[in-house]
PLY file of the C-alpha trace (Angstrom):
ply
format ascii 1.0
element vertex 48
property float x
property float y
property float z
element edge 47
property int vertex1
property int vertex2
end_header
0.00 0.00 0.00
1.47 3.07 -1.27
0.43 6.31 1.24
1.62 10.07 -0.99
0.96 12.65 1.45
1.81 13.92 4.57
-1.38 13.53 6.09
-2.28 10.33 5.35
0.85 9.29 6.86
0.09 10.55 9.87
-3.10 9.07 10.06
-1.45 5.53 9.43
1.33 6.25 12.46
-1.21 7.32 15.33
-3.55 4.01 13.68
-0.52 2.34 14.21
1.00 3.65 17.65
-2.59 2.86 18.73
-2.76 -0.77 17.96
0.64 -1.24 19.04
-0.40 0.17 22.67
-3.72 -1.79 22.76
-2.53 -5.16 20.93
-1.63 -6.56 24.09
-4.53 -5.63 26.34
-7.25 -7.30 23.73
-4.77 -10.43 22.74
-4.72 -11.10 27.17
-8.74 -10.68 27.26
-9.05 -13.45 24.03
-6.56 -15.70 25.82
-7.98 -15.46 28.98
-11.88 -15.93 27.28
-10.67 -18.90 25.47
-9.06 -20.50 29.14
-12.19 -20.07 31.36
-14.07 -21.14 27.98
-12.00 -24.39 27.67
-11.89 -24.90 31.44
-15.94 -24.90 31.59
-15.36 -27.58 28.97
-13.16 -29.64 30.62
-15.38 -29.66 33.79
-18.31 -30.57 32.38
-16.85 -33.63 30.64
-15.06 -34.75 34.27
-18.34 -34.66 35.97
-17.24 -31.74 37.96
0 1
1 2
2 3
3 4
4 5
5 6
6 7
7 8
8 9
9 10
10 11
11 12
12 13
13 14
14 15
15 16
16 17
17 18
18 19
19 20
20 21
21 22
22 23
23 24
24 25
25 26
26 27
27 28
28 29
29 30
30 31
31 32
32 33
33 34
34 35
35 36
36 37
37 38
38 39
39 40
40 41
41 42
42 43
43 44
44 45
45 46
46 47
C-alpha cells in the first residue's frame, strides 16, 4: 500500500502507535476468554 501525502501518513502512524499500545490488552482478554471457555469444557466432561 502506497500512502503520498503527509497527512495520510500521519493518520497511518497514530492508527498504528494505537494498535501497538492496545494489541496486548485485547490479545490477554481473548486468551484469557478462550481459558475459562476451555476450562468450563473440561469440567463438564469430568463430571465436575
Amino acid at each position: 500500500m502506497e500512502i503520498r501525502s503527509f497527512g495520510d501518513s500521519l493518520f497511518v502512524m497514530h492508527a498504528d502507535a494505537i494498535l501497538i499500545w492496545f494489541g496486548p490488552y485485547l490479545g490477554n482478554g481473548l486468551v484469557h476468554m478462550i481459558g475459562s471457555h476451555t476450562l468450563r469444557i473440561v469440567e463438564g466432561l469430568a463430571g465436575k
